[in-house]
N, C-alpha and C positions, 0 to 999 in steps of 0.2 A: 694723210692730212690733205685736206680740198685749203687752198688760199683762204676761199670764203669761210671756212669754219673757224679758221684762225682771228681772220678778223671780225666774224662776229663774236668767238668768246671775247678776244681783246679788249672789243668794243662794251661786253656787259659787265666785264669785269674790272673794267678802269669807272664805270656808273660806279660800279658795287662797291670801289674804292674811296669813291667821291663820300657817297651815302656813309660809310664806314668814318672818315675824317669827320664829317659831320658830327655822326654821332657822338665821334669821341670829342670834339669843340661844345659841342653844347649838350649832352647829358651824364659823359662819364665823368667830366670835368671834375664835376662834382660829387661825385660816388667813389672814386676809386684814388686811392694814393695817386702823390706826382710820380714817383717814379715806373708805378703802374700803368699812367697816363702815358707817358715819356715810350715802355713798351711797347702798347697800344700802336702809336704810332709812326712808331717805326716798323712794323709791321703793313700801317697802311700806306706807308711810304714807298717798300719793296714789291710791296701788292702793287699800284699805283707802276712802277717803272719795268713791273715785268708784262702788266697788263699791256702797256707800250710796246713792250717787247715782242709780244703776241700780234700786234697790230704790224711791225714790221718784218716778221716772221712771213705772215701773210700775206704782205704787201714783194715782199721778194719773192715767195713763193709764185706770183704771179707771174716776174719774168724770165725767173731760173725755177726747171722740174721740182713740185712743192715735194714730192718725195725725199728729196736729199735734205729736207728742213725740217721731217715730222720729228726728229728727238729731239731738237732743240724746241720744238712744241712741244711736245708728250712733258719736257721738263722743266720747260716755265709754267705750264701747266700746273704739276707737282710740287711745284717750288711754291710756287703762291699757296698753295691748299697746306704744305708741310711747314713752310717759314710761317709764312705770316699766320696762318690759323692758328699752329702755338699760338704767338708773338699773343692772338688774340684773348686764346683762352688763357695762356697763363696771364695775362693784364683784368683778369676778370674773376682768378679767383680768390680773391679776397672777399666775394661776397657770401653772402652767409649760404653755408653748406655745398660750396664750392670750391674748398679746399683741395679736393681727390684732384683735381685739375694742374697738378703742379707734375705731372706723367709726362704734360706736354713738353716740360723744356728739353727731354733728350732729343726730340724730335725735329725741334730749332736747326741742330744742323744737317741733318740729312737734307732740307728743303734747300739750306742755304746753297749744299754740294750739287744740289737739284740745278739751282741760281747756276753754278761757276762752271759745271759740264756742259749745260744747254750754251751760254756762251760763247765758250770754247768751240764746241762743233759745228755753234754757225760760224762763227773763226774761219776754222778749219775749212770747213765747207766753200767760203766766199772767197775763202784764198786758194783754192783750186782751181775757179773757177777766174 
């Protein structure tokens, strides 16, 4: 992992975040059940704080060797694409012929375990250091 790659995913995926809340304020609002809604964005929530996460991943990568940081990249990474993209698709499948979509929720916590390892290792890692 290069610093700077970190922080430009960070950076396009806390936009992609932004854009994501959006959407769900002003078009799912009204499409999709509240408590659909309520998924929805708690998903863009975690997306949103791991994107951060990636930003400061990078940003330390810069003055400690970014090698010792790429798993806690590689799994906020993961984490985002595994938690929250459920969180997504199953908040969506209510809509017609989107049913099959409900596969996603075992999925939910692998990313989340993705969330609490990545974590952890930079834990681990900063307290060696």
């Amino acid at each position: 992992m290069k610093p700077q790659q970190a922080i430009a995913y960070g950076s396009f995926l806390a936009s992609l975040a932004v854009a994501l809340g959006a959407l769900a304020a002003h078009s799912l609002q009204e499409k999709i059940p509240a408590a659909d809604l309520s998924t929805f964005e708690t998903g863009v929530r975690y997306h949103f704080y791991h994107a951060i996460g990636l930003l400061g991943v990078g940003l330390i990568g810069i003055v400690f060797p970014a090698k010792d940081f790429k798993w806690s990249y590689f799994l906020f990474l993961w984490g985002i694409v595994l938690f929250s993209g459920s969180l997504y698709l199953l908040s969506i499948r209510s809509f017609e012929g989107l049913s099959f979509l409900k596969w996603a929720g075992p999925v939910t916590p692998l990313g989340g375990i993705s969330f609490i390892i990545g974590w952890l290792l930079l834990y681990f890692k900063m307290y060696k250091k």
